[in-house]
Residue frames relative to the residue before (quaternion, step in Angstrom):
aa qw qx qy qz dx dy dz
X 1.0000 0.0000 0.0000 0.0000 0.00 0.00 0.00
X 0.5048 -0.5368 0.5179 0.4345 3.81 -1.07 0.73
X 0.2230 -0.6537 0.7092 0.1417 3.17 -1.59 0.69
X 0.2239 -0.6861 0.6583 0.2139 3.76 -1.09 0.25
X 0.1641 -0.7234 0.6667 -0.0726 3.78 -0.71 1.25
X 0.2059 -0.7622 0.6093 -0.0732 2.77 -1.56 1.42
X 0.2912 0.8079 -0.5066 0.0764 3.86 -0.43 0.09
X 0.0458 -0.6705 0.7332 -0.1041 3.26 -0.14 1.56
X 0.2911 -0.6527 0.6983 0.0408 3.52 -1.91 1.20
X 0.2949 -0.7254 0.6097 0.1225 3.37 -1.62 -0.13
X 0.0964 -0.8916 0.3672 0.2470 3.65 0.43 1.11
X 0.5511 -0.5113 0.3513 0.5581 3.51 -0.17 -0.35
X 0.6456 -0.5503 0.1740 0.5002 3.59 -0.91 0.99
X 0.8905 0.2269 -0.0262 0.3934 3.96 -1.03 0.64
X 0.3925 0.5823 -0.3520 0.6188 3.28 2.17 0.71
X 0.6284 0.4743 -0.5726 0.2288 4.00 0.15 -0.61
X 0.5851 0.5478 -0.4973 0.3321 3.86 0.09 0.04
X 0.6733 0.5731 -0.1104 0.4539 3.36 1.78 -0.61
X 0.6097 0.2907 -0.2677 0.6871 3.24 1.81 -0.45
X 0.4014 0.5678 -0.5300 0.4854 3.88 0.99 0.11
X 0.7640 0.2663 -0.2350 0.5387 3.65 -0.07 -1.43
X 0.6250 0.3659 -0.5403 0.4285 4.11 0.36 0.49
X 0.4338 0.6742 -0.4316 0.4135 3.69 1.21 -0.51
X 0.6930 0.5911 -0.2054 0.3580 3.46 0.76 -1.94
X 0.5759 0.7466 -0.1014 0.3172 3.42 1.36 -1.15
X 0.7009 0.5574 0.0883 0.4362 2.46 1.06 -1.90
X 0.7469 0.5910 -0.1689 0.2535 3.28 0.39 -1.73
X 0.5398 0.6977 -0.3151 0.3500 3.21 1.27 -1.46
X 0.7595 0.3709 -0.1626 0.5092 3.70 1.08 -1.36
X 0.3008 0.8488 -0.2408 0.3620 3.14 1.32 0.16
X 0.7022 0.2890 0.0729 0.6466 2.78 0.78 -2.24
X 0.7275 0.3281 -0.3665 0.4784 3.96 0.66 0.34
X 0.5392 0.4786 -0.5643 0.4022 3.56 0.49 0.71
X 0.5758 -0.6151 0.4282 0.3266 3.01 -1.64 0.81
X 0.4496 0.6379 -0.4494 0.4348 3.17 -1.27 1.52
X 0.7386 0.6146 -0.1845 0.2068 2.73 0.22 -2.15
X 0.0740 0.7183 -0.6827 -0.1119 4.16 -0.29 -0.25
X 0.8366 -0.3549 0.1529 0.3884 3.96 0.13 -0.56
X 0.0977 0.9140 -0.3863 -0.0762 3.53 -1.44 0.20
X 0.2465 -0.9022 0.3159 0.1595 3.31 -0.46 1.01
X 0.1336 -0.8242 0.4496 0.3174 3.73 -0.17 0.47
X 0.1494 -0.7306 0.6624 0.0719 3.78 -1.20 0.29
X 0.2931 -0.6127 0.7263 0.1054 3.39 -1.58 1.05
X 0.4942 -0.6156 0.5111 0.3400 3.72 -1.42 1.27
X 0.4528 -0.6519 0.4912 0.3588 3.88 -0.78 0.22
X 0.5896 0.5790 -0.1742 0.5355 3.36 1.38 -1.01
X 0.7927 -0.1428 0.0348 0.5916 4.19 0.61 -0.59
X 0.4837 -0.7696 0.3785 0.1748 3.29 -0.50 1.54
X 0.6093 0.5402 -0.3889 0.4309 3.25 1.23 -1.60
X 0.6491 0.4511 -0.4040 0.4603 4.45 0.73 -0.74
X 0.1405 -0.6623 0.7244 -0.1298 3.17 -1.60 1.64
X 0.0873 -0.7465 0.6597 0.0061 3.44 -1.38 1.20
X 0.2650 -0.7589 0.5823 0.1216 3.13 -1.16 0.99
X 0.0577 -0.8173 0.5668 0.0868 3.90 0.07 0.52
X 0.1567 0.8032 -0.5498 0.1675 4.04 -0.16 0.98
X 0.2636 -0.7380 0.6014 0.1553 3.22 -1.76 0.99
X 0.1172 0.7599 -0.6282 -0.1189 3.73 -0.39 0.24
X 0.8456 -0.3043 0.1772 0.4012 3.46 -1.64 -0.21
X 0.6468 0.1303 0.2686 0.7018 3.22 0.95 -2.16
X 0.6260 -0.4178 0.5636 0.3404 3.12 -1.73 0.19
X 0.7162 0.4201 -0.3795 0.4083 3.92 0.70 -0.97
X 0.4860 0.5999 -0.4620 0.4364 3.76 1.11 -0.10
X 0.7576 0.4108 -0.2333 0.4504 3.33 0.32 -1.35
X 0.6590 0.5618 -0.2808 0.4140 3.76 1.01 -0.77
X 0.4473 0.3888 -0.3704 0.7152 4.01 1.87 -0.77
X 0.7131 0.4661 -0.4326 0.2952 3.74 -0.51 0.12
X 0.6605 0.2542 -0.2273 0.6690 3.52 1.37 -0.61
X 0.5005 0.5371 -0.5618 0.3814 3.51 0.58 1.10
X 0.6416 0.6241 -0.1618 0.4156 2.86 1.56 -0.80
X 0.4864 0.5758 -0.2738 0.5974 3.12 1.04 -1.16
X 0.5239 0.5523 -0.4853 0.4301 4.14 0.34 -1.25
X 0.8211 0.4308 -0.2219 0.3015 2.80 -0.29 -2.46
X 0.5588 0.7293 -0.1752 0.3539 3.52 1.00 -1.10
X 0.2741 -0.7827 0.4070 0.3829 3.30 1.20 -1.21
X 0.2225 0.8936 -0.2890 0.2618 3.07 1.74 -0.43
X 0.6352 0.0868 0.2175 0.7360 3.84 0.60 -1.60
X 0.4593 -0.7018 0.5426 0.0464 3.32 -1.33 1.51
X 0.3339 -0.7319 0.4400 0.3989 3.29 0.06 0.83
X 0.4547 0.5991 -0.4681 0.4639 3.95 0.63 0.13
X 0.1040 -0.8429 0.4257 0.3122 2.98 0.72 -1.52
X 0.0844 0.8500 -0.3758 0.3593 2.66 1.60 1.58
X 0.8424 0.1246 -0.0539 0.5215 3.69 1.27 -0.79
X 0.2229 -0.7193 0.6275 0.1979 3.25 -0.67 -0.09
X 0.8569 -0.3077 0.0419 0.4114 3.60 -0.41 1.55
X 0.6371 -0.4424 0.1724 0.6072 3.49 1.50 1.85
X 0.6558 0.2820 -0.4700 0.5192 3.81 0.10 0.16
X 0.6501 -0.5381 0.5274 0.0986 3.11 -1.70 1.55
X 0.2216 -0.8352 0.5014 -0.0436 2.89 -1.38 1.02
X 0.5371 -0.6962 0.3806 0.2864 3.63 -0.41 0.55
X 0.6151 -0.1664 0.0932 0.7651 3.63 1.13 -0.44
X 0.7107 -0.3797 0.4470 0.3885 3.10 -2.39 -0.17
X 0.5909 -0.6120 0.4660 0.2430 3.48 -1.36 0.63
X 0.2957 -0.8112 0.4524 0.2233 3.70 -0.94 0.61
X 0.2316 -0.7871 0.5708 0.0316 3.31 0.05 0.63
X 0.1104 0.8207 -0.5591 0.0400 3.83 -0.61 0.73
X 0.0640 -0.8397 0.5231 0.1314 3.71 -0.53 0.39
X 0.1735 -0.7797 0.5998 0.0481 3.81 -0.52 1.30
X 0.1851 -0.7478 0.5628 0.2997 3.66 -1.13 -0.01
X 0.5623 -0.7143 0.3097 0.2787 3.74 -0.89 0.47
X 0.1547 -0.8650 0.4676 0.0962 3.61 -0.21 1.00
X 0.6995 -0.4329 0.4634 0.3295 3.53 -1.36 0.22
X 0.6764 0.6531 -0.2669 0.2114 3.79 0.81 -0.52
């Protein structure tokens, strides 16, 4: 079943333009792992340093082999303290929703 994936971050104070252009980096392999269907990032209008990731993959186990990678990768701190060596403001949320008929 499609999964809808969330992952909003928190840069340290006066860093989101910096974890934006590490986002940018990143993504490209993103969209080529197996799984993937799409994803959109957004900056909060209200606090720059807060980034959402709004994504659809197949399953939850698609999207879950993908942030193993990233781990193994160095990519995402297994703390989840950074996000590709640039500090972070807290741990990332990660949320997983399933799609309904409504």
């Amino acid at each position: 079943m499609v999964c809808l994936v969330t992952f909003e971050c928190v840069a340290t104070p006066g860093n989101g333009d910096t974890v934006f252009k590490k986002l940018k980096e990143l993504l490209p392999n993103t969209r080529n792992k197996e799984g993937f269907i799409d994803l959109v990032a957004h900056i909060d209008q209200d606090d720059r340093d807060r980034l959402l990731c709004v994504q659809h993959w197949e399953n939850r186990e698609a999207y879950e082999s993908y942030v193993n990678w990233r781990k193994s990768n160095g990519d995402l701190d297994v703390s989840g303290n950074s996000l590709g060596g640039i500090p972070l403001a807290e741990t990332p949320k990660i949320r997983f929703f399933d799609i309904t008929d409504a």
